[in-house]
C-alpha positions as CSV (number, residue, x, y, z in Angstrom):
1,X,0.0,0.0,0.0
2,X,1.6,3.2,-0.9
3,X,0.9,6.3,1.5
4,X,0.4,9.6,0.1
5,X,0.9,12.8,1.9
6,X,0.3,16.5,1.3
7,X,1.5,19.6,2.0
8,X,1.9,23.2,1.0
9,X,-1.8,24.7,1.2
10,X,-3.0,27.6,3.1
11,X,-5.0,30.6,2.7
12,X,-3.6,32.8,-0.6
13,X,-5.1,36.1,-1.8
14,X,-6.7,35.8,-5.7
15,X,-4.2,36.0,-8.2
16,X,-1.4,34.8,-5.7
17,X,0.8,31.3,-6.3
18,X,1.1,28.7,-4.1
19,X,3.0,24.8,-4.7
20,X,1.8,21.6,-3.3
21,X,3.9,18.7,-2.4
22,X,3.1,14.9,-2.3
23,X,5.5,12.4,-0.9
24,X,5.1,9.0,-1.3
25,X,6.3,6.3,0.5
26,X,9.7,5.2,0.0
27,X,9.2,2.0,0.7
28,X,9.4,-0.8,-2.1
29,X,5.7,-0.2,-2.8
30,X,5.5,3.3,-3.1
31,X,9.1,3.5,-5.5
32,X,7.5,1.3,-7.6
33,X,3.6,2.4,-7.7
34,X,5.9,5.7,-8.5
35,X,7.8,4.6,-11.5
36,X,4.9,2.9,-13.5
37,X,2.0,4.7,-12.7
38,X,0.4,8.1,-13.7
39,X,-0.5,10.3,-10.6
40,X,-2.8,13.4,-10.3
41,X,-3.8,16.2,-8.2
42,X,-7.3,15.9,-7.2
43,X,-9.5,18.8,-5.4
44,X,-12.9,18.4,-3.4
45,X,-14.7,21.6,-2.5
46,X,-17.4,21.7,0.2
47,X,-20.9,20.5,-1.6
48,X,-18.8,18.9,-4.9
49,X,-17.5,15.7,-5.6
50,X,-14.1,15.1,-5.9
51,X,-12.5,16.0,-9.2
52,X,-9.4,15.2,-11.1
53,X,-7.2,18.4,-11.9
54,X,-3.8,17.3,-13.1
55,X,-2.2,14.1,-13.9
56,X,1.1,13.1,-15.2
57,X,2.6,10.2,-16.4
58,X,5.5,8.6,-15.5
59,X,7.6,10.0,-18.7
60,X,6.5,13.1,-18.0
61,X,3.5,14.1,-20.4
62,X,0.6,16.1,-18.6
63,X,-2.8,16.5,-18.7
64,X,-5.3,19.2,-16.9
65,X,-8.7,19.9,-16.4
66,X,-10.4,23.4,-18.7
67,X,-10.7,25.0,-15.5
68,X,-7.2,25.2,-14.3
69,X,-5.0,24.9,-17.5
70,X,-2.7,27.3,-18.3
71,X,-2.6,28.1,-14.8
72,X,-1.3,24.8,-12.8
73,X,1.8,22.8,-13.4
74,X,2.3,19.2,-12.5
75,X,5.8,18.0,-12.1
76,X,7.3,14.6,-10.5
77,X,10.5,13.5,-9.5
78,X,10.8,10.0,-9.4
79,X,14.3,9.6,-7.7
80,X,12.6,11.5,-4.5
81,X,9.1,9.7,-5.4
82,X,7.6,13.4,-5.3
83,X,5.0,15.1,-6.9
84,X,4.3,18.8,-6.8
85,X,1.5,21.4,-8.5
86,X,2.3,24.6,-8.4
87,X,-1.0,26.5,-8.6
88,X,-0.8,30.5,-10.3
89,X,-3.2,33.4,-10.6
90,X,-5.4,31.1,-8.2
91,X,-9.3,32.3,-7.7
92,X,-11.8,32.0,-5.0
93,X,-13.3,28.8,-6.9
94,X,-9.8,26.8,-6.5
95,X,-10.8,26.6,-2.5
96,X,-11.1,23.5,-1.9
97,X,-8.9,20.2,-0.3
98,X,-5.9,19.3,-2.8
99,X,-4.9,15.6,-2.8
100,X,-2.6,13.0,-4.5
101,X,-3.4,9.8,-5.7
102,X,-2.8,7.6,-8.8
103,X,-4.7,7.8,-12.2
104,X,-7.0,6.4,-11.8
105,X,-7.0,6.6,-8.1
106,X,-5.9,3.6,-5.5
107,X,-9.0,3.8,-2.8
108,X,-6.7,3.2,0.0
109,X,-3.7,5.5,-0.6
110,X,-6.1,8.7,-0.3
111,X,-4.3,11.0,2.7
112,X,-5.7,13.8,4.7
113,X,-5.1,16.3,1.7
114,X,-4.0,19.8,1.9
115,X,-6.7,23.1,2.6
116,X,-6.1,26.0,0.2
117,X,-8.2,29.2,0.8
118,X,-8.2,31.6,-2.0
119,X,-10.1,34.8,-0.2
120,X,-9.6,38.6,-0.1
């Protein structure tokens, strides 16, 4: 079982940047969960389901939601079994819980996820 676990969030002001960060588990399930699969961001604001915003595969090629591209960047490093989202020119309707998981997601790897706030 690989553990997932976020960090980085926090209340921003609109238009502000902010980066997340996912560590895995270095143990021999999480390096290799971490070289073979694709992994994504995921967000779940209060009242809506939880939505995929960001994957990447493990070569490197991305993909994002409409709402957030052009604005987020996913990024991995493998050797440090890391994943990380840097979030720009955030808005009010990016609140919500950030998480990390696989793509398609592994039910038992969700973690606590990370609260960002975008408010005046």
């Amino acid at each position: 079982q690989v553990q997932l676990v976020e960090s980085g969030g926090g209340l921003v002001h609109p238009g502000g940047s902010q980066r997340l960060s996912c560590a895995a588990s270095r143990n021999i399930f999480g390096i290799t969960v971490f070289s073979i699969k694709d992994l994504g961001w995921y967000r779940q604001a209060p009242g809506n389901q939880r939505e995929l915003v960001a994957a990447i595969s493990p070569d490197g090629s991305t993909n994002y939601t409409d709402t957030v591209k052009g604005r987020f960047t996913i990024s991995r490093d493998n050797a440090t079994t890391m994943v990380y989202l840097q979030m720009n020119n955030l808005q009010p309707e990016d609140t919500a819980v950030y998480y990390c998981n696989t793509v398609p997601y592994t039910a038992r790897s969700w973690g606590q996820g990370t609260q960002v706030t975008v408010s005046s």
